[in-house]
N, C-alpha and C positions, 0 to 999 in steps of 0.2 A: 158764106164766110161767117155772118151774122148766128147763124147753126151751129157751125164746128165752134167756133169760139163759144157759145153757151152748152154745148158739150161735154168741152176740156174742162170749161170750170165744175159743170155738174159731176164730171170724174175727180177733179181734184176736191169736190166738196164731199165726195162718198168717200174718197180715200181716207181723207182727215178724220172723217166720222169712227172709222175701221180703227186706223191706228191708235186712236185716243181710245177706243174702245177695249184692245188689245192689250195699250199704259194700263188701263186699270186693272183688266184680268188679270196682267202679269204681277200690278202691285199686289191685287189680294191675293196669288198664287205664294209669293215670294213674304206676307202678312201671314200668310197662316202657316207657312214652312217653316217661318221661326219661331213663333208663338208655337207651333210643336216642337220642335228641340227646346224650346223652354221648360214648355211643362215636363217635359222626360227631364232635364237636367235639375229641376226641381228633386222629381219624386225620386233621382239617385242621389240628392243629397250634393249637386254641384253646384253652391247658390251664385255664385260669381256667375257662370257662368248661363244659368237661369233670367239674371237680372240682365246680362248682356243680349243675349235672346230676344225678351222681349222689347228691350228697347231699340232694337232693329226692326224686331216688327213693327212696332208704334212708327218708325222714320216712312213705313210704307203706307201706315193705316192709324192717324195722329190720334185720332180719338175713337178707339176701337174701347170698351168699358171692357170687357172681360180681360183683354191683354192688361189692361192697367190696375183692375181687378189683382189680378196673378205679378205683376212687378211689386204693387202695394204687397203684398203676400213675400214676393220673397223678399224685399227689402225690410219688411219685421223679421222674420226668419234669420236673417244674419244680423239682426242688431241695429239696425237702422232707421229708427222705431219713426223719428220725425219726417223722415224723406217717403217710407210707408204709408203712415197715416195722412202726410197729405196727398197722396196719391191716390188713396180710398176717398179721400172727402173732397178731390177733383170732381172722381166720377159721379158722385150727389149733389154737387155743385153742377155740373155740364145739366143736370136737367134728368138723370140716369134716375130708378125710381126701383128701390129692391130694398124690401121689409129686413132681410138678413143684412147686407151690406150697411144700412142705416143703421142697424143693434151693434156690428160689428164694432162700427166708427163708436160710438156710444160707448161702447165699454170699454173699450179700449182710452179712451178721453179720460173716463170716471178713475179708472185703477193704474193711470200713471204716475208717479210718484207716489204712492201709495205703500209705507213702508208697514214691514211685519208688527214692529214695535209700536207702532202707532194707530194701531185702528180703536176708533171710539166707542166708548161704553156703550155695549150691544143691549138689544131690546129683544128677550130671546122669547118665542112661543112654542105652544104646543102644534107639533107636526104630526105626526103618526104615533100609533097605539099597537103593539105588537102583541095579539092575545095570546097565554098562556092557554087556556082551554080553548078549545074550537069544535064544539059538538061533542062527539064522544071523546076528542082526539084531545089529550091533557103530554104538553111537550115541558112546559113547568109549572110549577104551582105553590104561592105563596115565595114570591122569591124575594130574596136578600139587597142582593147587590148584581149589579151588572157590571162586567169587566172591561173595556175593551180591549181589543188585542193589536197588534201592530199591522196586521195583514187585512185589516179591518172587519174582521169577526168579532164575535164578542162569549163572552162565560157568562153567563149567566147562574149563581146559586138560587135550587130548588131547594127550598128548606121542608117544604111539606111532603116533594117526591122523592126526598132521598136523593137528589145527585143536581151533577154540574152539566147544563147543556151547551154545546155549543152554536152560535148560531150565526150564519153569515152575513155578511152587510145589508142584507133585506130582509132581512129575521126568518128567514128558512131554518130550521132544526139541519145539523149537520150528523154531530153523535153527542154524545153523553158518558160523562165521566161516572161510575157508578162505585169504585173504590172496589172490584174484583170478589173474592168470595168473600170478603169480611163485610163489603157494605160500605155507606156512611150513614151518620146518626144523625141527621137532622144538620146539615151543611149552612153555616151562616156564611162565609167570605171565601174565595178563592184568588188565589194571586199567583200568576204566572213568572217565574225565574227566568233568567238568559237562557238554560238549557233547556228549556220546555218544559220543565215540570212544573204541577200545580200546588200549593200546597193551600191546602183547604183546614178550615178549621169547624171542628163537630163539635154543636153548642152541646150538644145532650150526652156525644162521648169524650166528651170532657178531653181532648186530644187534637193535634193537629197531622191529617193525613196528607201524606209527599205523594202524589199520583203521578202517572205519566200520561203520555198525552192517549193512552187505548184508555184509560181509566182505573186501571190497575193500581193499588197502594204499592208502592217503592220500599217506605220503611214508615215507621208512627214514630209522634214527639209528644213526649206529653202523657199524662193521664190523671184519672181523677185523685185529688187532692190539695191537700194545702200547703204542702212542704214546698220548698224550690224545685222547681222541676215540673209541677206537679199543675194542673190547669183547673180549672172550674167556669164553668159556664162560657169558653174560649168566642169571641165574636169576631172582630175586624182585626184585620193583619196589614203590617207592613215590611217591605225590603229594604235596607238600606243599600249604598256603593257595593258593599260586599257583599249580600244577599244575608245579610244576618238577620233573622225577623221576630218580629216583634209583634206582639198578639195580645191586646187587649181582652182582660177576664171580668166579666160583671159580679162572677161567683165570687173571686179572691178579690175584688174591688183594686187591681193595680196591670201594670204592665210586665208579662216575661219576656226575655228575650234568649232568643239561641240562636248557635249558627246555622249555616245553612246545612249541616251535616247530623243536626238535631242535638247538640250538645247545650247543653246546658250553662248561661251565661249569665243573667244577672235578673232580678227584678224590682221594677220601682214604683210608686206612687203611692206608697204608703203611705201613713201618717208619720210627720216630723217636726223637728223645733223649725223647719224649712218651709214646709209644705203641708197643706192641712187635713191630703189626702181625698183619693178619690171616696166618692159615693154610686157613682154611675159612671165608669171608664167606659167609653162607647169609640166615634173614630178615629182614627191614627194615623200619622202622616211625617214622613220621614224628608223634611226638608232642608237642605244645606246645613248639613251636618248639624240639624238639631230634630226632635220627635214634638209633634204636637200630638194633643190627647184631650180629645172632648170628652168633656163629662155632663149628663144629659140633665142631671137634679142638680149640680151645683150652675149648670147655665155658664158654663166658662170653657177655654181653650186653654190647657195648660202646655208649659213649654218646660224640655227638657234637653240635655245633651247628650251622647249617641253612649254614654256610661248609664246614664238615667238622675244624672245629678240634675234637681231642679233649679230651674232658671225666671221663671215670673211666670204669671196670669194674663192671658188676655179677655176684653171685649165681657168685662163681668157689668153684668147688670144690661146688657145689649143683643143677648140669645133668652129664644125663650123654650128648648129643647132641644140642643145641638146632638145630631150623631154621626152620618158618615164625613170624614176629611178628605178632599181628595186635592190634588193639585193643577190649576187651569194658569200656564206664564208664571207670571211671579207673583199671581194670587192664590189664595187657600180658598175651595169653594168650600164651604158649609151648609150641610142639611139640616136646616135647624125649623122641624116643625114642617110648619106650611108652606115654609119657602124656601131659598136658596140665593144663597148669602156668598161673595166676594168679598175677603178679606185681601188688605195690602198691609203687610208685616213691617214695610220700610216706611210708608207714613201713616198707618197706625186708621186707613180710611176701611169704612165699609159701603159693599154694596149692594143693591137688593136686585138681583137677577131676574128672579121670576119669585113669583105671587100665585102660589099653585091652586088656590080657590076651589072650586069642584073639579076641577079638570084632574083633581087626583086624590086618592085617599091617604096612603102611607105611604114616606119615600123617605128612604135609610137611609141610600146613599146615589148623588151624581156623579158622573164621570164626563170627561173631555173625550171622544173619539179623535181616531184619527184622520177620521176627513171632516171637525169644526164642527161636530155635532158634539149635543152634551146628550147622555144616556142617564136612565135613571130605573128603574125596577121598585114597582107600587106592589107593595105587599098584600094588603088587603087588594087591591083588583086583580089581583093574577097575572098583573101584564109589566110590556117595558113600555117607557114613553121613551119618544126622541124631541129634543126639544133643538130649534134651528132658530139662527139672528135672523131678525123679521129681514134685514135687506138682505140678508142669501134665498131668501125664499122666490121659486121660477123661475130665476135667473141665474141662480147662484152657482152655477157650475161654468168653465171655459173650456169646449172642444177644442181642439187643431189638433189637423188632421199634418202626422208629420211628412208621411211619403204615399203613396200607391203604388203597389207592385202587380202589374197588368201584364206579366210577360208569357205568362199561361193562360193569358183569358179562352174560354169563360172563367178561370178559378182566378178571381181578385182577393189578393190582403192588402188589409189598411191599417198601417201604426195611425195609432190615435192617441194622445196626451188629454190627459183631462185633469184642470187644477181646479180651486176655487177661485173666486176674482181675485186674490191675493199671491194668488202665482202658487197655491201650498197646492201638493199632490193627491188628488183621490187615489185611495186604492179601494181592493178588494170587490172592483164590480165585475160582475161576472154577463153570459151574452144575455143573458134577459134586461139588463142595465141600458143594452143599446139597439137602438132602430138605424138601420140602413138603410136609404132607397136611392134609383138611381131614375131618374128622369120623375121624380114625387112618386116612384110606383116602389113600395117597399119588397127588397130582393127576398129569395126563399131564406132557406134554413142559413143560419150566420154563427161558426164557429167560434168560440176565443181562443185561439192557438199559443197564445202566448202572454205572459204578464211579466212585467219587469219586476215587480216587487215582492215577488214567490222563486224569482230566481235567486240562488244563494252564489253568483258572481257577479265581479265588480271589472268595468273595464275604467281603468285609472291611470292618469299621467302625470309621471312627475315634471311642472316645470322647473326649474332651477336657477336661481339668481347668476349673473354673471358680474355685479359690480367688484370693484376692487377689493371692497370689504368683504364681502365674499370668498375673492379669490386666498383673503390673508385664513380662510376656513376651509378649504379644500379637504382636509382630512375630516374635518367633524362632520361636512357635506357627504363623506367616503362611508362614515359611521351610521349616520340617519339612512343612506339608503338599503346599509347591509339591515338595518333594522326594520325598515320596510316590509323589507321580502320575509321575514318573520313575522310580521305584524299579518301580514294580507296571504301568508300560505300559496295555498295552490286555487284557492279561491278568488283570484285577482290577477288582469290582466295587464301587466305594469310596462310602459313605455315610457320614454324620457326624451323630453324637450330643453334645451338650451336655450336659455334666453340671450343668447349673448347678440354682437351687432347683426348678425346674417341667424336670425333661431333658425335653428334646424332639429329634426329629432336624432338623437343619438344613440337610441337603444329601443329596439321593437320586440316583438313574442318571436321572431326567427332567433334571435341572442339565446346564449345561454345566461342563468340567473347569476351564475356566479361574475361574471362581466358587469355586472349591471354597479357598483360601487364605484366602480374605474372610470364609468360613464357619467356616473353623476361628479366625479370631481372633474373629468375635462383636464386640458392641457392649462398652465398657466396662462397662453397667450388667450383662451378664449376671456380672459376674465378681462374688461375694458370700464372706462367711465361714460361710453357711450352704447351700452349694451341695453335691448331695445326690452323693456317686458310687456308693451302695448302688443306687439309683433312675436313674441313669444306666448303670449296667451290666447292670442289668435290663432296660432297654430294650432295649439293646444284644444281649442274649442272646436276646429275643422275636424281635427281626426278623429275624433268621438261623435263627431254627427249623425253618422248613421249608427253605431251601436244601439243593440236593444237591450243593452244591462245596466243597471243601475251605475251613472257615469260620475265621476270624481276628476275633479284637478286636484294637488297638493302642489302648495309652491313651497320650497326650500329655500329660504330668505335670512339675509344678510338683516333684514328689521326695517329700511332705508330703499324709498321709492324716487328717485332723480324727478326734481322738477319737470321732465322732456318724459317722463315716465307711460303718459299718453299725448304722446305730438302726433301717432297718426291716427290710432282710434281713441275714443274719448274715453273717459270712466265711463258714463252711462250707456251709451254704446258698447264696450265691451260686458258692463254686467247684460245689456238684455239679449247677446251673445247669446251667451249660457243661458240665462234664466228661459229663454225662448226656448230651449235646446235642453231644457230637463238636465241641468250641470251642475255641480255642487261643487264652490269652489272654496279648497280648507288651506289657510297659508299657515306652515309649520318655522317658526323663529328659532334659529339654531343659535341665537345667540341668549344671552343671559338676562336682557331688558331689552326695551326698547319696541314698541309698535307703530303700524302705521295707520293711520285712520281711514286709508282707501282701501288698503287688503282689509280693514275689520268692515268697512261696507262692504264691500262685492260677498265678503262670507255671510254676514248676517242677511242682505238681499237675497243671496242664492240658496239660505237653508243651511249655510255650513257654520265653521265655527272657527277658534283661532287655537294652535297648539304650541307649545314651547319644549325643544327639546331635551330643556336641563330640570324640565320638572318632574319631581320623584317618580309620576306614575310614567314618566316617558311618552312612549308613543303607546299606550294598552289604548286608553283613554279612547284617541283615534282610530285605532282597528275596531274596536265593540260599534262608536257611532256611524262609520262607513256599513256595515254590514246590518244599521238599523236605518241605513238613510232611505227615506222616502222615493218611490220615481212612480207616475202615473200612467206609464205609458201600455197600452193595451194592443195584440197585435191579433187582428178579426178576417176572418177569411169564406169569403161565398160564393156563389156562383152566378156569376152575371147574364142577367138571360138578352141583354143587347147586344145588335150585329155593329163589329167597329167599322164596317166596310174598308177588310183591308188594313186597318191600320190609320186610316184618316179619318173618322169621325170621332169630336170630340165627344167623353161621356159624364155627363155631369154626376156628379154623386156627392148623397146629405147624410153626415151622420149625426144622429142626435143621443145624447146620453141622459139616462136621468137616475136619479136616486131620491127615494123618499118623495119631497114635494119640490127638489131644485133639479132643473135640467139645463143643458147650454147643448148648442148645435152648430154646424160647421157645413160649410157648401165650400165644393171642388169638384176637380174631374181629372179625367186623364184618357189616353189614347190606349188602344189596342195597338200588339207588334205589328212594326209594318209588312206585309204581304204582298208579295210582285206574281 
C-alpha cells in the first residue's frame, strides 16, 4: 500500500512537472506569435495595431528586452515619444546591456525639445577637403565659389578650367557645364534659377551666360562696356523673389541689374550726394527685399533697396576684406579674409564662425548646404572644404529605419529616413552613403531604388477646419481648394480630411478633381463647436504613413484652435506624429488676420511654414515651397543571403549611414513570408 501510494504521488509529481513544462512552451509559443504579427504590423505601417501585438506578447513573456525593444520603437513611431522612451530605458534599467540601445536612449534624451530656432552659436571645423587635382586627373581648378544645390549636389565655378562642375554630396564629378560651342571666359559665380538654368557670370567676357542644365548657353546678358547694359569685370550674382539678378562689376565699380529674361534694368552704387560709391563691389546678397553689397577696399557691407536706392552702411571699420555674401537663417555669413563672419541685421551682432588659419589659403565665398554643412572653395588650393559644427561631427546623423519589405525574400527593401539631430532631412546620399548587414555580416551588392527628394510628386492632405467660424467661410474654403488643384497640378496627390466631430476623409485619388471644392466645403451640418482637429490630424498623419513622396498636410483654417483642441492627443504628441513620419505640416488662414500660436509651432517644428489666403501672392508662395520641401527618406534593396526557416525566424538587420565624417545607425529586423 505503502508502494502504490509513493507511486501515485511520483506520477502526480511527473505530471505537474509536464504540464508546467507545456504552460511555458505554450506561453513562449503564443510570445513569439505576437511579437511576429507585430513586427509585420510595424513594417506595414499599422502602429496601433503593432503596439497592441506586442504588448500581448509582453502579458505571456513580461520581460522579453527585444519585444520592449520593438513596443519602445513603435510607440516613438506614432508619437508617443515619452511612453517610448521609457520603455527603452526600462530595458537598460532591467540590467539589459546593448552599446546601440544606450546611444539610442542618448539621443533621443539630448534632441527633445530641441527647437529649429534655437540651437546655439556653433563651433564649426574643418571636416573634409575635396581636391580639385588628383594626379593627372584636374575635375576643377582655381575655383570661385561653390554652390549648393537643393538635391544636395553642388556647382562648383572653375575659373581656371573654363566651366561649372557638378559634383555630388561626396564630391564625386558628375558633368560640367562648359557653355556649348562658344565657351566660357574664365567663369567667376554660378547661380541656379527655379527652372534649372545656370546663369553664370564671365569675369574676362565681360557677360553673363544663361546655361542649361547639359551646359549649353540658352541666350547672353551683357557685354563689354560701360554704358548701361553693358558689364566689366562681372563677379558674384544674385536672384531676388522674381529671379531678377543682380551682378556685381569690379570693372564699372557698381551694381547692374536685369530680369531674368536678360533685359536690362537699372544700375546702382555709384557715386552720389547719398552714397560715396563703390571702390571694390565684390559679394551680393538679396535679402528681404533689400541687396547687400560688400566692398573689399572700402571694408563695409552696403545696403540698398531692390530699385538700388541706397539705404545705410554696415560693420564699417569691423571687416578687414569682405567678399562673398551669402545667407545662413537670419544671418548674413561674410568672407571676409581669413575668416568667416556671421552677421545679425536685426541687433546689429557679429560673429566669428571660423578662423581659417592654414587650414586654408583663399576663400571667396561660403555657403550653407542643405544637409548643415557650410561649403566653401579655396582658390589658391584647388580645392572645396566642408566645414561641419563640432557637435554633428560622428554622431551627427539619425537612422530609422521606417518599414522592411521581406515579402520576396531573399530580395529585401528598407525605407530608411536619415535627418540630423534636429530632425532636418539629409538628402542626396546615394548607396555608397550606406552599409547594410544582417546578423553583423555586411549583405552583398545594395541598390538605392528609390529617393524621395528627386521625386517631383507630393502626396498631400488637405485637412479642414470644421468650427463655426468656418462654417460662416464655406465658400472661400470652396475657392482655396479649387486653388489648390492649380497650385499642385498633376504633380500632387490631394485627399481631404474633415476635421469635424467624427473626421473622416472626404475626397481620395478615386474622385474626380473637379469634386474636390464641394468636398472641401462639406455640408453645413458638418460645421460644429465641438469638431475634433487633435482627431482630424491624426487621421491625416495615418494615411501618409506609408507614402514614399515627399508628404504635406495643409490645414484650411478658420485662425481659432478651441481650448479642447488637443483633449485626446497632445500638441507635442501630435507634432512628433509627423515629425517621426517625415510630415510637413503648412496651415493656410483663409481669413484676413488672426493666428494661432500652436498651428505656427507644429509648422515651424515640422519644416513648414504659415500661408494666408488674402495675400497678394496667394497660394504661388505655397506651391514653389511644397515642391522645394525637404524628405530624407531613401528606399535600398538587396539580397539577403539568410535562411527564415519558413517564415519564423527573426532576422536582425543594421543599417548605418554616413556622410563626410557624421554617421548614425539603426538595428531592427524582420521575418521572412510565412511558409507551410
Amino acid at each position: 500500500m505503502k508502494n502504490t501510494r509513493l507511486l501515485v504521488l511520483s506520477l502526480l509529481y511527473i505530471s505537474s512537472i509536464v504540464a508546467f513544462a507545456q504552460q511555458i512552451d505554450l506561453n513562449t509559443v503564443k510570445a513569439n506569435e505576437e511579437f511576429r504579427w507585430g513586427v509585420e504590423a510595424f513594417h506595414k505601417g499599422y502602429l496601433n495595431e503593432s503596439i497592441l501585438s506586442f504588448k500581448r506578447s509582453l502579458t505571456y513573456r513580461s520581460e522579453e528586452p527585444l519585444t520592449r525593444i520593438w513596443l519602445g520603437r513603435a510607440y516613438l513611431q506614432s508619437g508617443f515619444e515619452d511612453a517610448g522612451l521609457a520603455e527603452l530605458k526600462g530595458v537598460l534599467n532591467s540590467g539589459y546591456r546593448d552599446l546601440f540601445l544606450q546611444n539610442w536612449v542618448e539621443l533621443l534624451e539630448s534632441s527633445r525639445g530641441l527647437r529649429r530656432e534655437l540651437r546655439p552659436k556653433a563651433k564649426w571645423v574643418f571636416t573634409t577637403e575635396i581636391e580639385g587635382v588628383r594626379g593627372e586627373n584636374v575635375f576643377f581648378k582655381g575655383p570661385t565659389v561653390v554652390r549648393p544645390r537643393s538635391d544636395g549636389s553642388y556647382y562648383v565655378v572653375s575659373y581656371v578650367k573654363n566651366e561649372v562642375t557638378l559634383l555630388d554630396v561626396n564630391g564625386i564629378p558628375l558633368r560640367s557645364l562648359r557653355g556649348g560651342i562658344q565657351g566660357l571666359d574664365h567663369p567667376f559665380d554660378a547661380v541656379e534659377g527655379r527652372d534649372g538654368l545656370v546663369y553664370v557670370s564671365e569675369f574676362r567676357g565681360d557677360r553673363i551666360a544663361v546655361c542649361n542644365t547639359m551646359g549649353n548657353k540658352v541666350r547672353v546678358i551683357g557685354g563689354r562696356g560701360r554704358s548701361p547694359g553693358s558689364l566689366l569685370g562681372p563677379q558674384y550674382i544674385a536672384l531676388d523673389g522674381v529671379e531678377n539678378i543682380y551682378v556685381s562689376e569690379v570693372g564699372n565699380r557698381r551694381i547692374s541689374k536685369f530680369d531674368r529674361e536678360g533685359k536690362f534694368l537699372t544700375t546702382f552704387g555709384e557715386r552720389s550726394e547719398f552714397f560715396e560709391g563703390f571702390i571694390t563691389p565684390t559679394g551680393i546678397l538679396v535679402k528681404e527685399e533689400k541687396v547687400f553689397v560688400a566692398d573689399r577696399d572700402r571694408k563695409l557691407v552696403a545696403v540698398f533697396d531692390l530699385n538700388g536706392n541706397y539705404i545705410t552702411s554696415l560693420l564699417k571699420g569691423k571687416l578687414q576684406a569682405p567678399e562673398g555674401l551669402e545667407r545662413m537663417g537670419n544671418l548674413v555669413l561674410i568672407s571676409d579674409g581669413n575668416r568667416l563672419l556671421g552677421y545679425d541685421v536685426e541687433t546689429d551682432n557679429l560673429y566669428t564662425f571660423v578662423e581659417y588659419g592654414s587650414q586654408a589659403k583663399r576663400i571667396l565665398l561660403a555657403s550653407p548646404d542643405v544637409n548643415g554643412n557650410l561649403v566653401a572653395a579655396d582658390f589658391d588650393a584647388h580645392s572645396i572644404h566642408i566645414l561641419t559644427e563640432l557637435s554633428e561631427l560622428y554622431t551627427g546623423l539619425t537612422v530609422r529605419v521606417q518599414r522592411v519589405d521581406s515579402s520576396s525574400h531573399p530580395e529585401v527593401s528598407i525605407e530608411v529616413r536619415v535627418t540630423d539631430r534636429f530632425g532636418n532631412p539629409i538628402v542626396g546620399l546615394r548607396e555608397s552613403n550606406f552599409i547594410i548587414t544582417e546578423r553583423k555580416v555586411r549583405v552583398g551588392k545594395t541598390d538605392l531604388i528609390f529617393t524621395s527628394s528627386r521625386s517631383e510628386r507630393l502626396d498631400t492632405i488637405l485637412l479642414v477646419d470644421r468650427s463655426l467660424k468656418a462654417g460662416e467661410l464655406r465658400e472661400t474654403l470652396g475657392r482655396v481648394g479649387q486653388e489648390l488643384i492649380r497650385v499642385l497640378g498633376e504633380r500632387g496627390d490631394i485627399r481631404v480630411v474633415s476635421a469635424s466631430t467624427t473626421p473622416a476623409i472626404v475626397f481620395g485619388p478615386q474622385n474626380r478633381l473637379n469634386v474636390l471644392p464641394q468636398r472641401v466645403m462639406d455640408a453645413p451640418s458638418a460645421y460644429s463647436n465641438l469638431w475634433a482637429f487633435d482627431l482630424g490630424l491624426r487621421l491625416a498623419t495615418t494615411e501618409l504613413l506609408t507614402s514614399r513622396l515627399r508628404k504635406a498636410i495643409l490645414f484650411l483654417t478658420a485662425g481659432e484652435l478651441p481650448n479642447f483642441a488637443f483633449k485626446n492627443f497632445g500638441l507635442n504628441e501630435s507634432l512628433a506624429y509627423m515629425r517621426n513620419n517625415g510630415i510637413v505640416f503648412y496651415p493656410i488662414y483663409v481669413t484676413t488676420e488672426g493666428t494661432s500660436r500652436e498651428l505656427e509651432y507644429l509648422a515651424r517644428e515640422t519644416g513648414g511654414k504659415s500661408y494666408r489666403y488674402t495675400d497678394p501672392k496667394g497660394l504661388l508662395s505655397l506651391g514653389e515651397d511644397l515642391f522645394r520641401q525637404k524628405e530624407g527618406l531613401y528606399v535600398l534593396r538587396y539580397t539577403s543571403r539568410e535562411d527564415t526557416d519558413f517564415g519564423r525566424r527573426y532576422i536582425p538587420v543594421e543599417v548605418e549611414a554616413r556622410l563626410i565624417q557624421r554617421s548614425g545607425k539603426d538595428e531592427i529586423g524582420y521575418f521572412g513570408p510565412l511558409k507551410y
